[in-house]
N, C-alpha and C positions, 0 to 999 in steps of 0.2 A: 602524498604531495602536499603543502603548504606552501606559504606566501601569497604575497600580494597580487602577483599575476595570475594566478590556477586555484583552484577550488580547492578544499581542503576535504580530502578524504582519512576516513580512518581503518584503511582497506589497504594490503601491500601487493595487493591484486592488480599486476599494472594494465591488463587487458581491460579490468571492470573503471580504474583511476579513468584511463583514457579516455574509456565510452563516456564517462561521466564529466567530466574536462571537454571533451566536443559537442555533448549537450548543453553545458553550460553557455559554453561560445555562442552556442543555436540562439538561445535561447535570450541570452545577453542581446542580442545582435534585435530578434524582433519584436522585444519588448521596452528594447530603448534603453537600456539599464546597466551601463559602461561598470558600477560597481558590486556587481552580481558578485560575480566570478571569486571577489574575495572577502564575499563576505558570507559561503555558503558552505557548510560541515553535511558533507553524504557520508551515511556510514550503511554498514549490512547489522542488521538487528537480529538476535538470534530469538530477542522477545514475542515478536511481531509472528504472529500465531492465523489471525482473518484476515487480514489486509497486507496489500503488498509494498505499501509504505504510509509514512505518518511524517507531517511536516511539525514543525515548532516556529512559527511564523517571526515571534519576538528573537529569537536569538539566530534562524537560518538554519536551523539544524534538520537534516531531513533523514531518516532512519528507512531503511529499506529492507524488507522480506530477503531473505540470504536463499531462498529458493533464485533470487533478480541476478545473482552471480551468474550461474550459466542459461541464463535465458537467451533469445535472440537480441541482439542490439535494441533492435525496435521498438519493441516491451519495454525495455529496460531504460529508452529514450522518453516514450510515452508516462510510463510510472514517473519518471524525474519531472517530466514538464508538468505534471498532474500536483506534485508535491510544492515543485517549487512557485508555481502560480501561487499556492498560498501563501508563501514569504510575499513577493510581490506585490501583494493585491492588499498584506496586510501593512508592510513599507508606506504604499503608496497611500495608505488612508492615514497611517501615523503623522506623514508629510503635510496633509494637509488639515492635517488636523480632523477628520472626518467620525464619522464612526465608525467603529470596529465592520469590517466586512462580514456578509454570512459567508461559511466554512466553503460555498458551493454555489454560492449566489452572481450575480451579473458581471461583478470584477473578474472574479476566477474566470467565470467563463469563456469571457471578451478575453483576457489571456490565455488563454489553452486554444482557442481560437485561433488567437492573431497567431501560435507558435504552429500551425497548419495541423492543432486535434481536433477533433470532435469533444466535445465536455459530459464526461460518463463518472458518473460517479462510484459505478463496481464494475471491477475487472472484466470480462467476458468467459464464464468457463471455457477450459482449456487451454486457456493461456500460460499459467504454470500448473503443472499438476503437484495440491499441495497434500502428501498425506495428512493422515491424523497423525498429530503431536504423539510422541509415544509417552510421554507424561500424562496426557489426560488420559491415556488407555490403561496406563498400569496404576494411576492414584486407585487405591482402595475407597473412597468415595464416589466415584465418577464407574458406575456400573451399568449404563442404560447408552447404546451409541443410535442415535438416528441419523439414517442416510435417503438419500434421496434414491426412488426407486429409477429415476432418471437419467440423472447428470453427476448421481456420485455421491454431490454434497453431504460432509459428514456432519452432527455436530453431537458432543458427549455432553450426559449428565448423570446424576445422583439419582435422578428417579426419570419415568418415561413421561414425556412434556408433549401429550398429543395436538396439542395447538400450535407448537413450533410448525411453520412451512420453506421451502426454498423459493426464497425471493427468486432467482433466477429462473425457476418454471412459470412463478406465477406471474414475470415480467412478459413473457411468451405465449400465456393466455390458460395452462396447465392448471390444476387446483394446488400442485404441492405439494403435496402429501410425503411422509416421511413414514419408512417404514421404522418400527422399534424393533431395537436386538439387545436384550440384554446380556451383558457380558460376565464371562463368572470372575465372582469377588476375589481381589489377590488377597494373598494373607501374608504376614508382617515377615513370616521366615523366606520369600520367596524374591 
């Protein structure tokens, strides 16, 4: 979809275009912001590996975890208002000449807010379940996986990093602990 009336996706996904064209609307509507709508690029990222999207505040571009395709609306509502608060929040300091906003700081906020969220800066497990990448599991450098004995959480490396922990336990009071598994080396013919 493009022009000037509807959000410009780069997605031929018309169920995901939709959901994201009536969040904009939303969203338009309770942050006062008649020229949101066309001046905002969603796309599904197939980069986007930890996080379920990433805004670009100077140009509107907001890139979304391609897990956000078949999620519930909801999610997929809430990830938008999350992203695009930071266009927003970054517009409305440009405007007045302010300073650059923090990425997470009292604008955003008071936006994610006013659009009826709560202002959380990491997803809540379980809301999509993201495996591990099967690139960092098949690189021939990245031989060591720690997961949370928990909640799941995976994360690969080169060597075993026992001071890595799961923010998400230890937001809950848990110490976080990860367990190490190391995984065997692939070799170049395989």
């Amino acid at each position: 979809m493009s022009g000037k009336k509807s959000v410009r996706t780069s997605t031929a996904d018309s169920r995901l275009a939709g959901i994201v064209s009536h969040a904009v609307d939303r969203l338009s509507q309770a942050w006062a912001a008649p020229k949101l709508k066309a001046s905002v690029t969603v796309s599904l990222s197939p980069r986007l590996r930890t996080s379920l999207g990433r805004a670009t505040p100077a140009t509107g571009r907001v890139s979304l975890h391609q897990a956000l395709r078949d999620a519930p609306p909801e999610i997929l509502q809430e990830v938008l208002c999350h992203e695009i608060a930071h266009v927003v929040a970054y517009r409305r300091a440009q405007a007045t000449r302010a300073k650059r906003p923090r990425p997470h700081g009292a604008e955003w906020a008071a936006l994610v807010r006013a659009a009826g969220y709560e202002p959380i800066v990491r997803a809540p497990r379980g809301w999509i379940a993201q495996p591990l990448p099967q690139s960092a599991a098949a690189s021939p450098g990245r031989t060591v996986l720690h997961v949370c004995p928990v909640c799941q959480t995976r994360r690969v490396a080169g060597r075993a990093v026992p001071s890595w922990r799961c923010a998400a336990c230890i937001a809950i009071g848990l110490d976080g602990r990860m367990d190490v598994i190391r995984l065997p080396a692939r070799t170049a013919h395989e």
